[in-house]
Biopython code that builds the backbone (N, CA, C, O; Angstrom):
import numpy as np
from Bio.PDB.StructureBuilder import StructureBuilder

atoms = [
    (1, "UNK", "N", (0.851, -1.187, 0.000)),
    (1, "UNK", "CA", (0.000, 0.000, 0.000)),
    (1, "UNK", "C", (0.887, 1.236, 0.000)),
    (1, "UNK", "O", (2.004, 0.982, 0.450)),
    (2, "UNK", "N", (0.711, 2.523, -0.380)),
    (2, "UNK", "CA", (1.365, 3.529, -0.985)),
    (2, "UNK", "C", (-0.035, 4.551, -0.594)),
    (2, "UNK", "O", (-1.217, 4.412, -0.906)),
    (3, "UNK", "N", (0.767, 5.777, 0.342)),
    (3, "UNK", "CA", (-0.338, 6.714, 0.779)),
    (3, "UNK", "C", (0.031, 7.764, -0.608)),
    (3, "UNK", "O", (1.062, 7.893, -1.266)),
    (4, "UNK", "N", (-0.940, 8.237, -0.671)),
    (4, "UNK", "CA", (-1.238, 8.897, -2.332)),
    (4, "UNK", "C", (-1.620, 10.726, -1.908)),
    (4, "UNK", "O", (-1.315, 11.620, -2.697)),
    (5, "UNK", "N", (-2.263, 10.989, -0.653)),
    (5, "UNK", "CA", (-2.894, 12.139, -0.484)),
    (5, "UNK", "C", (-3.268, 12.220, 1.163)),
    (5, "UNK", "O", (-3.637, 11.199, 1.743)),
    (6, "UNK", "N", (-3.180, 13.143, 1.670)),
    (6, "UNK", "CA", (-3.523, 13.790, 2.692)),
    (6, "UNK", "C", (-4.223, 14.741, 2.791)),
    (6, "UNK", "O", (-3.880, 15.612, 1.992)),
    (7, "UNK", "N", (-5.350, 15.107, 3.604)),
    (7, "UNK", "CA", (-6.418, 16.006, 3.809)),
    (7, "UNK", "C", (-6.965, 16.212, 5.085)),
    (7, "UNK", "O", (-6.978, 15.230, 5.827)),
    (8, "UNK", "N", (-7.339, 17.086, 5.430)),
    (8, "UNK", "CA", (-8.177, 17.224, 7.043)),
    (8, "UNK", "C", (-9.814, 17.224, 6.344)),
    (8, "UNK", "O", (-10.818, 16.943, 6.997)),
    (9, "UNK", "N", (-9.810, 17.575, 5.001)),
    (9, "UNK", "CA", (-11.075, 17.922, 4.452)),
    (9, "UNK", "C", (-12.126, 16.140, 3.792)),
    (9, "UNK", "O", (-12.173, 15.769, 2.619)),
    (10, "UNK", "N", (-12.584, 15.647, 4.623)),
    (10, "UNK", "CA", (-13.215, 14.483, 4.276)),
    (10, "UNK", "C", (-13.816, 13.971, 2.703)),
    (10, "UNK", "O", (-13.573, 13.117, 1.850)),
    (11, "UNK", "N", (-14.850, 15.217, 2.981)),
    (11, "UNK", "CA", (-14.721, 15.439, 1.169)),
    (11, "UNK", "C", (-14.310, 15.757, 0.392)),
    (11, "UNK", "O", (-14.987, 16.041, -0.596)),
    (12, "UNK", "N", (-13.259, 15.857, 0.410)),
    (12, "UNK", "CA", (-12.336, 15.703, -1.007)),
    (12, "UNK", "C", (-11.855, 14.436, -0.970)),
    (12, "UNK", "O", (-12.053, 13.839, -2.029)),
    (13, "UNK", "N", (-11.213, 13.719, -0.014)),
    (13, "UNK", "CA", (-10.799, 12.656, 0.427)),
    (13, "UNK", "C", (-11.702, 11.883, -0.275)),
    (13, "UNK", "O", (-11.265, 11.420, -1.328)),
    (14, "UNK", "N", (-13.246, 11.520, 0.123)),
    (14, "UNK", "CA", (-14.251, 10.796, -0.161)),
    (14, "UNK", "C", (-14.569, 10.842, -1.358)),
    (14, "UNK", "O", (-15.162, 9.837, -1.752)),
    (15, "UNK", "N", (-14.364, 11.789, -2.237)),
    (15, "UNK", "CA", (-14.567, 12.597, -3.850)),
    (15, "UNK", "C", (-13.569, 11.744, -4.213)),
    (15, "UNK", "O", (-13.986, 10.726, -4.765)),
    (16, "UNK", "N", (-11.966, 11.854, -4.039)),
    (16, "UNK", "CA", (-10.548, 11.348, -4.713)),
    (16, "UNK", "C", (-11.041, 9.881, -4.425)),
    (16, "UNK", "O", (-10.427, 8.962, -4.967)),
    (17, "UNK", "N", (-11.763, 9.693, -3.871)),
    (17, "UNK", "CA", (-11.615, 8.342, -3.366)),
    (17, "UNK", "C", (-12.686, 7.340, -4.281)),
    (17, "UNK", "O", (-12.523, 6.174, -4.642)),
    (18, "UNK", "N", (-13.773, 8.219, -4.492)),
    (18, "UNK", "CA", (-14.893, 7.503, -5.209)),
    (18, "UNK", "C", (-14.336, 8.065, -7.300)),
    (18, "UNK", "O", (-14.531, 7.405, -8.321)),
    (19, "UNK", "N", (-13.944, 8.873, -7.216)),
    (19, "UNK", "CA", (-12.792, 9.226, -8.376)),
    (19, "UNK", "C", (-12.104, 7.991, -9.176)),
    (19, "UNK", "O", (-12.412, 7.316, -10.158)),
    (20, "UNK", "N", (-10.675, 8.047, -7.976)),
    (20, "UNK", "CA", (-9.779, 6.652, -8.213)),
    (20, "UNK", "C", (-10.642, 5.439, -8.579)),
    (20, "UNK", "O", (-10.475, 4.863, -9.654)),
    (21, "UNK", "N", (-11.611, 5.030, -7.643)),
    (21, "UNK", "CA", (-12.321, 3.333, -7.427)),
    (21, "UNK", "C", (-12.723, 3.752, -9.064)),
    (21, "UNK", "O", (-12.293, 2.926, -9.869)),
    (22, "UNK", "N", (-13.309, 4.646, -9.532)),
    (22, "UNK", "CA", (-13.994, 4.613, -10.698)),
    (22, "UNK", "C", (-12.588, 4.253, -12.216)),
    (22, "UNK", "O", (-12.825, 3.732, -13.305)),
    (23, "UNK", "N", (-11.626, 4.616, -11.846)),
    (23, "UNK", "CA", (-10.706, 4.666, -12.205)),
    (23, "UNK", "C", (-9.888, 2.823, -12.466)),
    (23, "UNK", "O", (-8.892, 2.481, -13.104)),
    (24, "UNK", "N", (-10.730, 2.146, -11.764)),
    (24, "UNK", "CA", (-10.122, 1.109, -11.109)),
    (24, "UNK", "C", (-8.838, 1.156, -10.434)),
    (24, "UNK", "O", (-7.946, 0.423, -10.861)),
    (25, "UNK", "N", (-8.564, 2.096, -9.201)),
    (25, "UNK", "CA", (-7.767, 1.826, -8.532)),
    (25, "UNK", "C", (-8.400, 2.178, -7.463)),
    (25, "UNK", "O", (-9.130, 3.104, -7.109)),
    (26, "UNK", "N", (-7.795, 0.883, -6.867)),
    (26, "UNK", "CA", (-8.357, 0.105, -5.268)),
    (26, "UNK", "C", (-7.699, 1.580, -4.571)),
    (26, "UNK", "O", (-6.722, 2.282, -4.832)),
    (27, "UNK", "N", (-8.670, 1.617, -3.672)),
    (27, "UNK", "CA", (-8.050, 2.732, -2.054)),
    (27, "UNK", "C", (-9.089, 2.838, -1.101)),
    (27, "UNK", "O", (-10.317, 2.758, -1.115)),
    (28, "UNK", "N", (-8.064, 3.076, -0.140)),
    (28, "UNK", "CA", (-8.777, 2.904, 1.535)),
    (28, "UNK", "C", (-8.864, 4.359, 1.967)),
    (28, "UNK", "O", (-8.504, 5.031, 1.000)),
    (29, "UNK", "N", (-9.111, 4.970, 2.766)),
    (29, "UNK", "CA", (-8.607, 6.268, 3.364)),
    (29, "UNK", "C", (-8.557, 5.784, 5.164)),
    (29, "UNK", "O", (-9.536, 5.434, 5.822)),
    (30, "UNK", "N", (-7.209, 5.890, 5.629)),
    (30, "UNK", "CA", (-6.925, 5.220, 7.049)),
    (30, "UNK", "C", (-6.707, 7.172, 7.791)),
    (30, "UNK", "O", (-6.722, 8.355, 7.453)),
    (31, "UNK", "N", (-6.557, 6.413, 8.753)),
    (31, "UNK", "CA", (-6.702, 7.774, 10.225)),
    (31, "UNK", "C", (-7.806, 8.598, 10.322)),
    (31, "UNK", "O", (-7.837, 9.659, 10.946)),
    (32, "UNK", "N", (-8.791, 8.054, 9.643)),
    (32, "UNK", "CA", (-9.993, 9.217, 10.126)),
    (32, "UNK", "C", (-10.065, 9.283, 11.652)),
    (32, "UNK", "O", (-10.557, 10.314, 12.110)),
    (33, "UNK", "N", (-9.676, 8.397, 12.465)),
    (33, "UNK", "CA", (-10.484, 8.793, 13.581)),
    (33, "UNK", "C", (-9.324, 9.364, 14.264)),
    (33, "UNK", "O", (-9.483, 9.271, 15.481)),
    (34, "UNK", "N", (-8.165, 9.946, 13.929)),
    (34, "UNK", "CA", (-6.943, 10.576, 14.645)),
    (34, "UNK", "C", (-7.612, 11.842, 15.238)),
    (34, "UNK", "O", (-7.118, 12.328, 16.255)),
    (35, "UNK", "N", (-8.867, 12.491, 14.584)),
    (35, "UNK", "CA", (-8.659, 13.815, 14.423)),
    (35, "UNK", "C", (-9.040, 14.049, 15.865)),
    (35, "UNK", "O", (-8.896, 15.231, 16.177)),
    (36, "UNK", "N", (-9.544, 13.164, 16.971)),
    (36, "UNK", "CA", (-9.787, 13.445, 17.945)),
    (36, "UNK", "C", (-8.129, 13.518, 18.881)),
    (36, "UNK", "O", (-8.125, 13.800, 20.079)),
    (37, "UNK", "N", (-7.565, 13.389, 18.547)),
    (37, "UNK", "CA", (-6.383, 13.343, 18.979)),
    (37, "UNK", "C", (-5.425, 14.625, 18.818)),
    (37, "UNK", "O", (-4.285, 14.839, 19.231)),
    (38, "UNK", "N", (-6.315, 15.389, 18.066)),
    (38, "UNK", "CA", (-5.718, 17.087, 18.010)),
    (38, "UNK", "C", (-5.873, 18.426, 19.273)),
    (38, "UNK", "O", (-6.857, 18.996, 19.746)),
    (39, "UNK", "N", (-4.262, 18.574, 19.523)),
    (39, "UNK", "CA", (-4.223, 19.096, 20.676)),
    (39, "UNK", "C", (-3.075, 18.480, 21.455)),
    (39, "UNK", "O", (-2.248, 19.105, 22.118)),
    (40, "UNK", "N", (-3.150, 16.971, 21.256)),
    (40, "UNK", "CA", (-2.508, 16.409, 21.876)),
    (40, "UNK", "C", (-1.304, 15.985, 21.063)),
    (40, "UNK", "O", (-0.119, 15.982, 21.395)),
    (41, "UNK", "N", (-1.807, 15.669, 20.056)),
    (41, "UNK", "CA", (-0.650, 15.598, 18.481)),
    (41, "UNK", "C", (-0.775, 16.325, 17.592)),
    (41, "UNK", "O", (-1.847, 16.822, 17.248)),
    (42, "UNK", "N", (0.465, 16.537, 16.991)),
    (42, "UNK", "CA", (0.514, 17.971, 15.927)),
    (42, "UNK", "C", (-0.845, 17.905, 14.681)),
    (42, "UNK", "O", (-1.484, 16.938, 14.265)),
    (43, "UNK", "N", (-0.880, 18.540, 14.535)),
    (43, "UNK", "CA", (-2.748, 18.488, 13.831)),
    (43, "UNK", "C", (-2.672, 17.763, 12.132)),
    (43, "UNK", "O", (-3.406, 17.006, 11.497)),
    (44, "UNK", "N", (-1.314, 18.495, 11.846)),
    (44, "UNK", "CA", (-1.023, 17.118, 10.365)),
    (44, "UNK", "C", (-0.537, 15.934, 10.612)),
    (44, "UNK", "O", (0.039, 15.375, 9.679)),
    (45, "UNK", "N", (-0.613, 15.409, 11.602)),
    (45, "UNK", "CA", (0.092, 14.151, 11.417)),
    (45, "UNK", "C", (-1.535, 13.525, 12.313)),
    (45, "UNK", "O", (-1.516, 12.368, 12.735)),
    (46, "UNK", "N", (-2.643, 14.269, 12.489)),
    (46, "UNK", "CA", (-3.970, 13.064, 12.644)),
    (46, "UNK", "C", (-5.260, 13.611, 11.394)),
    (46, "UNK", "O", (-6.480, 13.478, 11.502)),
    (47, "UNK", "N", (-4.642, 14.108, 10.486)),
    (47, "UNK", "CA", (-5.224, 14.186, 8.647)),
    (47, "UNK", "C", (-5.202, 12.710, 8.724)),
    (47, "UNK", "O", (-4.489, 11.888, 9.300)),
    (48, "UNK", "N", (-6.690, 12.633, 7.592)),
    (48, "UNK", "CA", (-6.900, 11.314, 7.277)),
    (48, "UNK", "C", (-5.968, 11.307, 5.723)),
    (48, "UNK", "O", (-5.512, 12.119, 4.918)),
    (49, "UNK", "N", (-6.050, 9.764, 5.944)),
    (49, "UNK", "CA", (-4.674, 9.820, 4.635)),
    (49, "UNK", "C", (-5.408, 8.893, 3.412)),
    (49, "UNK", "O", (-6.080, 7.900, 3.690)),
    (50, "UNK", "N", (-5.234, 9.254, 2.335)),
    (50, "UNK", "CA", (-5.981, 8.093, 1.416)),
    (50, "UNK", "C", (-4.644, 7.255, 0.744)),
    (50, "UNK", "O", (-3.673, 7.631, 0.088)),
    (51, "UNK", "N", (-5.063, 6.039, 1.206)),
    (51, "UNK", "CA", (-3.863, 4.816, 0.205)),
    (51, "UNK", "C", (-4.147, 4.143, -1.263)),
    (51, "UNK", "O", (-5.247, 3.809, -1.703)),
    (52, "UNK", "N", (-3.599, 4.095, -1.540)),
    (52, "UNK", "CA", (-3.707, 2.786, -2.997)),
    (52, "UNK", "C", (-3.317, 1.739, -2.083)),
    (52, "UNK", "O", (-2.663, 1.736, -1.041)),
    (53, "UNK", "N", (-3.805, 0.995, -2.654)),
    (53, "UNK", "CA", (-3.916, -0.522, -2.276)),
    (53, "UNK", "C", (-2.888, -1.531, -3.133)),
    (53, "UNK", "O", (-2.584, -2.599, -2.600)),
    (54, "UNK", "N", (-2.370, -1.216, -4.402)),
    (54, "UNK", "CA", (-1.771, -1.648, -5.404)),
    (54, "UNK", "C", (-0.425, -0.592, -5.389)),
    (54, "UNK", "O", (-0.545, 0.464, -6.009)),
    (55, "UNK", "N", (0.921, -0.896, -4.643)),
    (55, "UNK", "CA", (1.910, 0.154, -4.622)),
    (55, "UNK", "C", (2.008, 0.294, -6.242)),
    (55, "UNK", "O", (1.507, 1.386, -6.508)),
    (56, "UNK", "N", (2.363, -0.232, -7.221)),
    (56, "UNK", "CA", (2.496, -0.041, -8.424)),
    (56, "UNK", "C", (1.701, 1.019, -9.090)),
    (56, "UNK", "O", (2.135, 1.570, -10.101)),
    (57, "UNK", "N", (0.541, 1.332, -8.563)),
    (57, "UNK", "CA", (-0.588, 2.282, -8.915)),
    (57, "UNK", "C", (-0.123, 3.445, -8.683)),
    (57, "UNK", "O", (-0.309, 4.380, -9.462)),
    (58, "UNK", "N", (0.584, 3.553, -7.517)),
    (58, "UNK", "CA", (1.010, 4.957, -6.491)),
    (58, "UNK", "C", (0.875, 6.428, -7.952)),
    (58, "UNK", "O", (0.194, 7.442, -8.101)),
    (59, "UNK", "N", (1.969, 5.709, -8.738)),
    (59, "UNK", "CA", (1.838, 7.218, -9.696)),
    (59, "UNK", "C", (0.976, 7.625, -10.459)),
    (59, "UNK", "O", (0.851, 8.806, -10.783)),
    (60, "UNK", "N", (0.113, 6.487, -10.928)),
    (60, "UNK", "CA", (-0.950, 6.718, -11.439)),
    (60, "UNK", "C", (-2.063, 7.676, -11.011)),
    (60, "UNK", "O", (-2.443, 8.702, -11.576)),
    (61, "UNK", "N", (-2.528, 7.068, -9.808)),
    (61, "UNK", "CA", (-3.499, 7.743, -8.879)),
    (61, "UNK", "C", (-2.838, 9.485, -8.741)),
    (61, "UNK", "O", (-3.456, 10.474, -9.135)),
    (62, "UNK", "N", (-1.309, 9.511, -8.017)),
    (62, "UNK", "CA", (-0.932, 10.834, -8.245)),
    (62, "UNK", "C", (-1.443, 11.800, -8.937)),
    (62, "UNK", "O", (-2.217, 12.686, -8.575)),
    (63, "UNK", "N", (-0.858, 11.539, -10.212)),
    (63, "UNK", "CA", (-1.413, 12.151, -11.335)),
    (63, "UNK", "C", (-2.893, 12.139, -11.793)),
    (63, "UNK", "O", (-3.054, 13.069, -12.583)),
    (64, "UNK", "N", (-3.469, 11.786, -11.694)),
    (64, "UNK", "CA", (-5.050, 11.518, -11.689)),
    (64, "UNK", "C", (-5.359, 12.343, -10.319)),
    (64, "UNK", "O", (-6.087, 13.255, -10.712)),
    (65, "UNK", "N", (-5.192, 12.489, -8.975)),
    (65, "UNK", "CA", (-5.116, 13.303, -8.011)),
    (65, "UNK", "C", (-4.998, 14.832, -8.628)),
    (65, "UNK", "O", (-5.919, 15.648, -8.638)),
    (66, "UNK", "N", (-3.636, 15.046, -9.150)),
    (66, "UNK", "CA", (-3.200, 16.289, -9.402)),
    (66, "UNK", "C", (-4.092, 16.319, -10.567)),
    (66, "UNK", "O", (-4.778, 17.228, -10.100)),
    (67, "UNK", "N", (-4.649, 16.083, -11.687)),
    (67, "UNK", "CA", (-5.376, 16.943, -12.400)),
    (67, "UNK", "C", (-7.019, 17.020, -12.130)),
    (67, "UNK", "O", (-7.813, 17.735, -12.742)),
    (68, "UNK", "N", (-7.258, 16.271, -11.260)),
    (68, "UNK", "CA", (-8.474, 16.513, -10.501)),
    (68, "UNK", "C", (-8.614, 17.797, -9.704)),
    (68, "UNK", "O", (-9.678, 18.402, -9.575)),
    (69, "UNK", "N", (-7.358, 18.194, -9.137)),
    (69, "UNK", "CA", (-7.389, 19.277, -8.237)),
    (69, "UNK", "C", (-6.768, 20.575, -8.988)),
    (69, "UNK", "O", (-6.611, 21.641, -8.392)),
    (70, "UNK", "N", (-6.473, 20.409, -10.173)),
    (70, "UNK", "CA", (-5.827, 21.801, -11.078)),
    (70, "UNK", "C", (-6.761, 22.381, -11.740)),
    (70, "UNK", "O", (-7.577, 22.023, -12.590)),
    (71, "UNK", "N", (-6.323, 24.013, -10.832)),
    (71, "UNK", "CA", (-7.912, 24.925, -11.165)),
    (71, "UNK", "C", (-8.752, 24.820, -12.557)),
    (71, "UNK", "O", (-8.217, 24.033, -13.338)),
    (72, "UNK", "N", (-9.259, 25.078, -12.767)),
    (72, "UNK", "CA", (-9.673, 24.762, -14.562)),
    (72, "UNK", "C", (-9.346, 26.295, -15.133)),
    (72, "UNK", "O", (-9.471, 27.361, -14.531)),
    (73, "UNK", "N", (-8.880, 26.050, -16.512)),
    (73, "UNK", "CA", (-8.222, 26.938, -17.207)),
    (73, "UNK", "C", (-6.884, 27.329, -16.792)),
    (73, "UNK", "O", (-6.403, 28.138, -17.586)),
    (74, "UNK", "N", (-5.831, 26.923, -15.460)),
    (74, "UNK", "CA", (-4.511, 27.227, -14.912)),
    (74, "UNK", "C", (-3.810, 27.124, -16.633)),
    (74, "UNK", "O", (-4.207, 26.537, -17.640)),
    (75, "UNK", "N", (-3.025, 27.696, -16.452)),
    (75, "UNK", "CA", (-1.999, 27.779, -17.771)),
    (75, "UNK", "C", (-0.902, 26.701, -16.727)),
    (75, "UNK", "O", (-0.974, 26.401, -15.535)),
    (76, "UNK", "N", (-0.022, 26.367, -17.696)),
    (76, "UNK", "CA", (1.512, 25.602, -17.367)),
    (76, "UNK", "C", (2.609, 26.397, -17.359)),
    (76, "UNK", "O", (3.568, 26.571, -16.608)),
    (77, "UNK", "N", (2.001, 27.078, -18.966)),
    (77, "UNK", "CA", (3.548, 28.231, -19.169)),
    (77, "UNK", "C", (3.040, 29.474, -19.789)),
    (77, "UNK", "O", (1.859, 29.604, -20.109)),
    (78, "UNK", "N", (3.939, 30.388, -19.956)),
    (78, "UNK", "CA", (3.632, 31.722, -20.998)),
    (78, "UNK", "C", (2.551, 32.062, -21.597)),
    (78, "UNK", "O", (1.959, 31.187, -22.230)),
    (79, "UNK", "N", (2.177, 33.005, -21.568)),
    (79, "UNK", "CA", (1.294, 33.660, -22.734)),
    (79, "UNK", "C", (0.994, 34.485, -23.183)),
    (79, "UNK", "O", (0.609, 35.335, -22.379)),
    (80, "UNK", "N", (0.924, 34.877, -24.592)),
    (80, "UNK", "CA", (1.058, 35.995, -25.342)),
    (80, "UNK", "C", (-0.597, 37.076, -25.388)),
    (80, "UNK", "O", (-1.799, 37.047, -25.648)),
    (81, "UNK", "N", (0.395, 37.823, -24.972)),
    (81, "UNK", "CA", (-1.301, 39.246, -24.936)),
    (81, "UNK", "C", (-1.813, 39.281, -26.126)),
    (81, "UNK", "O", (-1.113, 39.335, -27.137)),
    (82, "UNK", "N", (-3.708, 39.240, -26.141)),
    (82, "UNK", "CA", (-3.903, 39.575, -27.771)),
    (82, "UNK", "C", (-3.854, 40.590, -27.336)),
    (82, "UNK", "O", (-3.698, 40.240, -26.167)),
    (83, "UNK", "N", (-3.857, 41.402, -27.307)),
    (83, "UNK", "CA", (-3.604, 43.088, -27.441)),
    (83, "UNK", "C", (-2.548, 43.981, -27.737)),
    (83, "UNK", "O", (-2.558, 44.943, -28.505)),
    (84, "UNK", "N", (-1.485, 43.469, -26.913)),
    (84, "UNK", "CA", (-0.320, 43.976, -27.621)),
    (84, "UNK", "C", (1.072, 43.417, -28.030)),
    (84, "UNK", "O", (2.093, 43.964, -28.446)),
    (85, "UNK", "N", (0.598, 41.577, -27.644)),
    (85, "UNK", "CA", (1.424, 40.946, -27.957)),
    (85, "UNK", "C", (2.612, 40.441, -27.026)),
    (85, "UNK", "O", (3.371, 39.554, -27.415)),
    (86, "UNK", "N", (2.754, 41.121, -25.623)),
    (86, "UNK", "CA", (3.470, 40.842, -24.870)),
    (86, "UNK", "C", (3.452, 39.290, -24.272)),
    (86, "UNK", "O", (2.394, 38.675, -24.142)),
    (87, "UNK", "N", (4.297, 38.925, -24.044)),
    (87, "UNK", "CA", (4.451, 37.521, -23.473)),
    (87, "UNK", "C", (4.510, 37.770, -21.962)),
    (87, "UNK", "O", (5.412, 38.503, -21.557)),
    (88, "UNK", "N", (3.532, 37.169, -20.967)),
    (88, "UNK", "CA", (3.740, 37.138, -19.544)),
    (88, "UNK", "C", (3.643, 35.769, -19.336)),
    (88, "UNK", "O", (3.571, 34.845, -20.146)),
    (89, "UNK", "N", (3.655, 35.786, -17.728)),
    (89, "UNK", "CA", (4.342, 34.913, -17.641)),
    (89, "UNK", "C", (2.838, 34.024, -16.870)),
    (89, "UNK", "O", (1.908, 34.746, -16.510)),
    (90, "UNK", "N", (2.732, 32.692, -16.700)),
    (90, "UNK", "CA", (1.618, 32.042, -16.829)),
    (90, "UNK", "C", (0.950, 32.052, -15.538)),
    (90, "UNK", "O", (0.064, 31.206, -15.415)),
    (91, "UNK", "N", (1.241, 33.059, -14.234)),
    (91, "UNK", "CA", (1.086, 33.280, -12.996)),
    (91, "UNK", "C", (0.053, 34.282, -13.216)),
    (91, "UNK", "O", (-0.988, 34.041, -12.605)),
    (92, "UNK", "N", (0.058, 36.099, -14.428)),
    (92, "UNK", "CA", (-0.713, 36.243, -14.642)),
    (92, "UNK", "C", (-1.869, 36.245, -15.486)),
    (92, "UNK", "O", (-1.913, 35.765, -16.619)),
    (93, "UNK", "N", (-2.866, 36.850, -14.832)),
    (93, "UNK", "CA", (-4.347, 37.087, -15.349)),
    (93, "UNK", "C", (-4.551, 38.023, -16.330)),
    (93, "UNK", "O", (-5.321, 37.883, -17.281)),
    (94, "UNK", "N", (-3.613, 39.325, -16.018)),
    (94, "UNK", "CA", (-4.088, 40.512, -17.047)),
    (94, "UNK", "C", (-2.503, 40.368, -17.367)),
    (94, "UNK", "O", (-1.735, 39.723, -16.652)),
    (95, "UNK", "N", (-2.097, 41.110, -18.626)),
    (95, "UNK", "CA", (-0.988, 41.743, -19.127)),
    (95, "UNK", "C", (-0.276, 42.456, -18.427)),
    (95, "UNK", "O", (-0.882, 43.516, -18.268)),
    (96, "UNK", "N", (0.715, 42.475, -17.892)),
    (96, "UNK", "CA", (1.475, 43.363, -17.400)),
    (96, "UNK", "C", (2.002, 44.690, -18.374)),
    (96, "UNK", "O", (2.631, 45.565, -17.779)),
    (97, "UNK", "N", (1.820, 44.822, -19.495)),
    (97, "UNK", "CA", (2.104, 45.801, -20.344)),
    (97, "UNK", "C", (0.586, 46.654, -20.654)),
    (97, "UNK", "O", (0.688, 47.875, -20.774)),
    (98, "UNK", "N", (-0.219, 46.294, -20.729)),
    (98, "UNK", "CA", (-1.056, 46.771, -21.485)),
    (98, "UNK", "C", (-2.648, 46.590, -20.378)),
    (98, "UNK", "O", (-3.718, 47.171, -20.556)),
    (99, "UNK", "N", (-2.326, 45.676, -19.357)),
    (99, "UNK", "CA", (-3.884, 45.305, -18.663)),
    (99, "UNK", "C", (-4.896, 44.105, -19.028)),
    (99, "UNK", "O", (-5.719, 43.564, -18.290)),
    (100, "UNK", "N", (-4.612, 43.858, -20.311)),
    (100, "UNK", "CA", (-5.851, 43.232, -20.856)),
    (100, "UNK", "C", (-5.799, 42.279, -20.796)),
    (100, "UNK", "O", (-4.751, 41.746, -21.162)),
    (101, "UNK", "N", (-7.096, 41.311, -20.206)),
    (101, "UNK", "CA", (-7.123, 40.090, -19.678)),
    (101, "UNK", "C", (-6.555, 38.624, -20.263)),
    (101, "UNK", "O", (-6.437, 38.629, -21.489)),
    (102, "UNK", "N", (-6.250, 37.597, -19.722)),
    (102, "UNK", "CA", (-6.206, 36.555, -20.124)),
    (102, "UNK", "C", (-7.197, 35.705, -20.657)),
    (102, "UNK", "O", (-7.649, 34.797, -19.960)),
    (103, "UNK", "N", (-7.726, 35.956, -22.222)),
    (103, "UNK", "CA", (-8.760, 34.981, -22.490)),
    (103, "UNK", "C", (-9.079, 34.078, -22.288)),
    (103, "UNK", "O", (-10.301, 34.094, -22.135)),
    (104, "UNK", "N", (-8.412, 32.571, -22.104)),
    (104, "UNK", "CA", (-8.767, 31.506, -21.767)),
    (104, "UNK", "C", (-9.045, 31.327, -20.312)),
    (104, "UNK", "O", (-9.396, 30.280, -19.768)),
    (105, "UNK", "N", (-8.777, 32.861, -19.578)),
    (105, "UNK", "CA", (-9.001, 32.647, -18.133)),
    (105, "UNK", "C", (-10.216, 33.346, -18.216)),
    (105, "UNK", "O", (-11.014, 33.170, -17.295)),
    (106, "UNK", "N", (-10.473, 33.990, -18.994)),
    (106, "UNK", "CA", (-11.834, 35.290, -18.914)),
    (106, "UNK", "C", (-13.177, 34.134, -19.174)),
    (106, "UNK", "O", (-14.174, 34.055, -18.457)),
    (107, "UNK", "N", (-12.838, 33.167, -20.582)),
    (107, "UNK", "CA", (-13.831, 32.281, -20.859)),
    (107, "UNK", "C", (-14.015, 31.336, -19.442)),
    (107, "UNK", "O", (-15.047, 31.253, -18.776)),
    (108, "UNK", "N", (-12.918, 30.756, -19.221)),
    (108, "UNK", "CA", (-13.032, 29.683, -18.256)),
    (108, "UNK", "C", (-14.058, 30.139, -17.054)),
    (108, "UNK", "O", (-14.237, 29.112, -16.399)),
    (109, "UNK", "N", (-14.638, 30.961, -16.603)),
    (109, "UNK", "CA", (-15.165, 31.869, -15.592)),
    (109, "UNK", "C", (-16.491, 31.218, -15.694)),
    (109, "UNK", "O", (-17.427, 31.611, -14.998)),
]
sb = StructureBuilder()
sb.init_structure("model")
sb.init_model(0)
sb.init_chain("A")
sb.init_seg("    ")
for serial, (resi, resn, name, xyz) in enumerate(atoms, 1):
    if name == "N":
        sb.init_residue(resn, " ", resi, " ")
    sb.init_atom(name, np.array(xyz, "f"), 0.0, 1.0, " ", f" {name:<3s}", serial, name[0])
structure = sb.get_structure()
């Protein structure tokens, strides 16, 4: 078994979890019941944790994790202003030269 994700937030946990199974990959989510134990132990280490069941899976699920949780419309890299053509950089929203928005972020809305 191979822990894949950590959360204090159940539902997402329960979401990634009914996600993966659909996915066919087996997973458990272990330590739910730590959280009563906060106060007394540091508060991330009684997060419930979700496992694969199949270590070989581990990267799979990862990645299937991570694009489940990547905002919709996030860029990766660069992009060029229609307006005046400037290239920024894929962190922003508007142009740093000119203001004018990021289309695929304006649609994505």
């Amino acid at each position: 078994m191979e822990m894949v994700y950590t959360s204090q937030d159940f539902a997402v946990l329960g979401h990634l979890q009914s996600e993966l199974e659909g996915q066919g990959i087996e997973c458990v989510v272990r330590g739910q019941h730590l959280l009563g134990g906060v106060g007394e132990l540091p508060p991330i280490e009684c997060w419930p944790e979700l496992w694969v069941v199949d270590s070989g899976r581990g990267p799979e699920a990862r990645a299937h994790i991570e694009a489940l949780l990547a905002p919709a419309g996030a860029r990766t890299g660069p992009w060029t202003c229609g307006g005046c053509g400037e290239e920024n950089p894929a962190t922003f929203s508007e142009c740093w030269h000119c203001g004018e928005e990021d289309l695929p972020l304006k649609e994505a809305c």
